[in-house]
C-alpha positions as MATLAB code, in Angstrom:
seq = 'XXXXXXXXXXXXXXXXXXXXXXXXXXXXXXXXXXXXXXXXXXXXXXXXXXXXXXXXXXXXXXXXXXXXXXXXXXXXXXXXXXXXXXXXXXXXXXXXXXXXXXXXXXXXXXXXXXXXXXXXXXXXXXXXXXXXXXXXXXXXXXXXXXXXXXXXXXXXXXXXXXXXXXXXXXXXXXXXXXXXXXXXXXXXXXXXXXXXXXXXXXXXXXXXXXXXXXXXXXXXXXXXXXXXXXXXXXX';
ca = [
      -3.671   92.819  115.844;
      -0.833   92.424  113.591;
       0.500   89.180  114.637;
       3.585   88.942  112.309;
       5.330   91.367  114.273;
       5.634   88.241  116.926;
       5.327   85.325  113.778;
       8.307   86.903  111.888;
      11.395   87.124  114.372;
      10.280   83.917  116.012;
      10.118   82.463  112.427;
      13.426   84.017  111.428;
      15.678   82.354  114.060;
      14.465   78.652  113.812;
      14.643   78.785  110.083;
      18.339   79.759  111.027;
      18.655   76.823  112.984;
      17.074   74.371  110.955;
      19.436   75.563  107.793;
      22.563   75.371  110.326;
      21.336   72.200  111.092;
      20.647   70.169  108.151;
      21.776   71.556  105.434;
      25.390   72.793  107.418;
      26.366   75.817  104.956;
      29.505   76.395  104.733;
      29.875   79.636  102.821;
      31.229   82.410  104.926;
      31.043   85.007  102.576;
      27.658   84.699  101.944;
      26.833   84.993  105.602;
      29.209   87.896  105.941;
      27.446   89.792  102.877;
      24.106   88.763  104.739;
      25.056   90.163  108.133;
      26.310   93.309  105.938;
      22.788   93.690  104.977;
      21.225   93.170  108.332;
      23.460   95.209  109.516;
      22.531   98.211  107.129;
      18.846   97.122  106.976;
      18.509   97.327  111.005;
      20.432  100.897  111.351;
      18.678  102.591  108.765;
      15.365  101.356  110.169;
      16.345  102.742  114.142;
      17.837  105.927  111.984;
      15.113  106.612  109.592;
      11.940  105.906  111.451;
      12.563  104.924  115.479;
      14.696  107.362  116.491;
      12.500  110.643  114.984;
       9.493  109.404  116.938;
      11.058  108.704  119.928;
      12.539  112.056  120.264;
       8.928  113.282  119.336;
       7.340  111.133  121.706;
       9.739  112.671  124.629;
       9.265  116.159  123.701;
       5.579  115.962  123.621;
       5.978  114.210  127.302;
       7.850  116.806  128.175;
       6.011  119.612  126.706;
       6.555  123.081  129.177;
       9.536  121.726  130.705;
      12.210  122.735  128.949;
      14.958  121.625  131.444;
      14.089  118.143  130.942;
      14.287  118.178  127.305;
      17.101  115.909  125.917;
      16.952  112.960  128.340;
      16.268  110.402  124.925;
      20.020  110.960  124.392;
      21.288  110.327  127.606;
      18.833  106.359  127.715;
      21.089  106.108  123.883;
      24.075  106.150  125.566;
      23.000  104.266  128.019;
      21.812  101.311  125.507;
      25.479  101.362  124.212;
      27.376  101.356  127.586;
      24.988   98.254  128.159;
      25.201   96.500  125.292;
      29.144   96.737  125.762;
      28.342   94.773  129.442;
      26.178   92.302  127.623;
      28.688   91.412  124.878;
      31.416   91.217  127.468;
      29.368   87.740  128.586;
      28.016   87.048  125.276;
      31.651   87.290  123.452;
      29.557   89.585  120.500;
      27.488   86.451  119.569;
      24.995   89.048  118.683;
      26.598   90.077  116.100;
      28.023   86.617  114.890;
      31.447   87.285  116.066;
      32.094   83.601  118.099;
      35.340   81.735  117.855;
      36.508   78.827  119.196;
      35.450   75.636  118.858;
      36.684   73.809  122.361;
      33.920   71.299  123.504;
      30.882   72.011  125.615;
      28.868   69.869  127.549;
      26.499   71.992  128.630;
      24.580   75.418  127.667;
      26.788   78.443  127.784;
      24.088   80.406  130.298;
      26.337   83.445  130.671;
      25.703   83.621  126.662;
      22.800   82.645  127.309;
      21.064   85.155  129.572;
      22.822   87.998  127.965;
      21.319   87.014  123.862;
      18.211   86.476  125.594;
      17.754   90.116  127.312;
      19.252   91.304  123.800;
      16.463   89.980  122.320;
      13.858   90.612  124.683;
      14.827   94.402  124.552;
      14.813   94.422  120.677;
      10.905   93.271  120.831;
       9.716   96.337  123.177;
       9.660   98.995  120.796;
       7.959   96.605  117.573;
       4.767   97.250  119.218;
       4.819  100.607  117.942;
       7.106  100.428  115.230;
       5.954   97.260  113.099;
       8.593   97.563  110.597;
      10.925   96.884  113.243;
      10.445   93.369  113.140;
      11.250   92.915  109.833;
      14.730   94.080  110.841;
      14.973   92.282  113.943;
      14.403   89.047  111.952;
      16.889   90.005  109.258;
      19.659   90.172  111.931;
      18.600   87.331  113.704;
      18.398   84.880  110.974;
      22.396   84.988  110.058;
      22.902   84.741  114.038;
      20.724   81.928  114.564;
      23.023   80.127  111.757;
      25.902   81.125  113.232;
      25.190   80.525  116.865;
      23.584   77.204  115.708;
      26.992   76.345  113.466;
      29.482   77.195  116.831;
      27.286   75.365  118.976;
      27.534   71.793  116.604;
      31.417   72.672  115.985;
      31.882   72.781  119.816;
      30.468   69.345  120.213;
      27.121   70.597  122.191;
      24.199   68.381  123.135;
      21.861   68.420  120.382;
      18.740   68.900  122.407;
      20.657   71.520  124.617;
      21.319   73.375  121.422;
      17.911   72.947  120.378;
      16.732   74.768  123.917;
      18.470   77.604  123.493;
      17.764   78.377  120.064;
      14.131   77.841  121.185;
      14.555   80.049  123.821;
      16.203   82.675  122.245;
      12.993   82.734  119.445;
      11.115   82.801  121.685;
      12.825   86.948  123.518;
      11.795   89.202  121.222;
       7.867   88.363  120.690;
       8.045   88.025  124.669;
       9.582   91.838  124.352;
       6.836   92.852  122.203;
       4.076   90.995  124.313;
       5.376   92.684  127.467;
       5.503   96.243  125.749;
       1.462   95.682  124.682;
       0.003   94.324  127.969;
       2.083   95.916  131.183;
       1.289   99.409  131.407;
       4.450  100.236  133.578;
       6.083   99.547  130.157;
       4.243  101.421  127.951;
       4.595  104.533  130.480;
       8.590  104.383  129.899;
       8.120  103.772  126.225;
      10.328  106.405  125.086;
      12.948  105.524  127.658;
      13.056  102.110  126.810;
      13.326  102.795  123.323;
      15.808  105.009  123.703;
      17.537  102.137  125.321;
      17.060   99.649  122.513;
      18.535  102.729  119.326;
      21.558  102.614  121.635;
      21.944   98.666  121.775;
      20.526   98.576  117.459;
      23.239  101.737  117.061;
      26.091   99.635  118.437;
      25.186   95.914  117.527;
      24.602   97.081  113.238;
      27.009   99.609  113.013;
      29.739   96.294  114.671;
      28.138   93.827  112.023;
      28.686   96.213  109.305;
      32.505   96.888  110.284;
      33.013   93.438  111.045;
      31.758   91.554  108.365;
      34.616   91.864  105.830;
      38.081   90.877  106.629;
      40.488   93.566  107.836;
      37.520   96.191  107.386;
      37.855   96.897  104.120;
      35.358   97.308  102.049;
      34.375   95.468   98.497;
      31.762   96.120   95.919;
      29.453   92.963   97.018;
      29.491   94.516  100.622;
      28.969   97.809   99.802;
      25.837   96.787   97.139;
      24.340   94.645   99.919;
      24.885   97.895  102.461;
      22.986  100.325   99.824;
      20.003   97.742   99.149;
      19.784   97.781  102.993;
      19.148  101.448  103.122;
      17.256  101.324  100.295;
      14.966   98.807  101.489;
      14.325  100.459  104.955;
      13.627  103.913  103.403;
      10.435  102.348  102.095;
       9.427  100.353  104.747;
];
């Protein structure tokens, strides 16, 4: 057993939370060019490899029964309409667009339980699809610093924050673990998946749009965007 694909994304969001939270970086550029790249990294990766398989997964389940042909498309929509829901309670902390910086006392759980079933959705299809983590980690890591960062600026409890972030590592090798050992899972795999392209299609294609200010493009952003591609197309 490959047991990165749960090491890595677990790995990649408390090293986000240990750079928010003692070395306090203060660049945002370098986080928006870095959320550029996730961004990029993450679609290219549900574009060039997910999505092809799981439309070849459903036509081989499908095989013969031609009026059911199609249905991955309809679960992609789906995974958009519902990631809209689940940013509606997050605010779009998913894809590092938080603001404000009143004081909390205690944790958020709206945001909470909506970046946790993010993340536990992102981990279901890594059991087939390895590379995935990779990606998953890449766009959690600028999140976890940016969660981490609004959660100090807002004046909440240190060990509250450090639950949460814990937590939230802790989704997406859950996902994958769940995928691997319930067979009720695995029997939807294609559905699920399809589920998951539509919340990756909407979360990367928002970080790539709304990492520069006004949405305009530069040369850094676009350089970071192409090395993304790049990167994925040899994964």
């Amino acid at each position: 057993m490959n047991y990165f694909i749960y090491i890595f994304p677990l790995f990649a969001v408390l090293l986000g939370y240990f750079i928010a939270t003692f070395f306090h970086p203060k660049s945002k550029k370098n986080l928006k060019l870095l959320l550029a790249f996730s961004g990029a990294f993450l679609l290219s990766l549900t574009v060039m490899h997910l999505l092809p398989e799981v439309y070849e997964a459903d036509m081989h389940q499908h095989e013969g029964h031609d009026h059911q042909q199609g249905t991955i498309g309809i679960f992609i929509m789906i995974g958009i309409v519902f990631q809209i829901i689940l940013e509606y309670f997050s605010k779009g902390a998913e894809h590092g667009h938080v603001h404000g910086h009143e004081t909390m006392l205690h944790i958020p759980w709206l945001m909470f339980f909506s970046l946790c079933l993010h993340a536990l959705l992102e981990g279901m299809p890594i059991s087939n699809h390895n590379h995935l983590a990779y990606g998953i980690a890449v766009h959690h890591f600028p999140i976890a610093i940016i969660l981490t960062s609004f959660f100090k600026n807002a004046k909440l409890d240190k060990k509250a924050i450090l639950f949460f972030m814990f937590i939230f590592a802790l989704m997406t090798p859950l996902g994958t673990f769940a995928s691997v050992n319930f067979s009720f899972l695995s029997n939807y795999y294609a559905q699920i998946s399809g589920i998951v392209i539509g919340i990756l299609f909407h979360i990367s294609s928002t970080i790539i749009f709304e990492s520069s200010e006004g949405h305009k493009f530069n040369l850094a952003k676009i350089s970071v965007i192409v090395l993304g591609i790049i990167l994925a197309y040899f994964m």
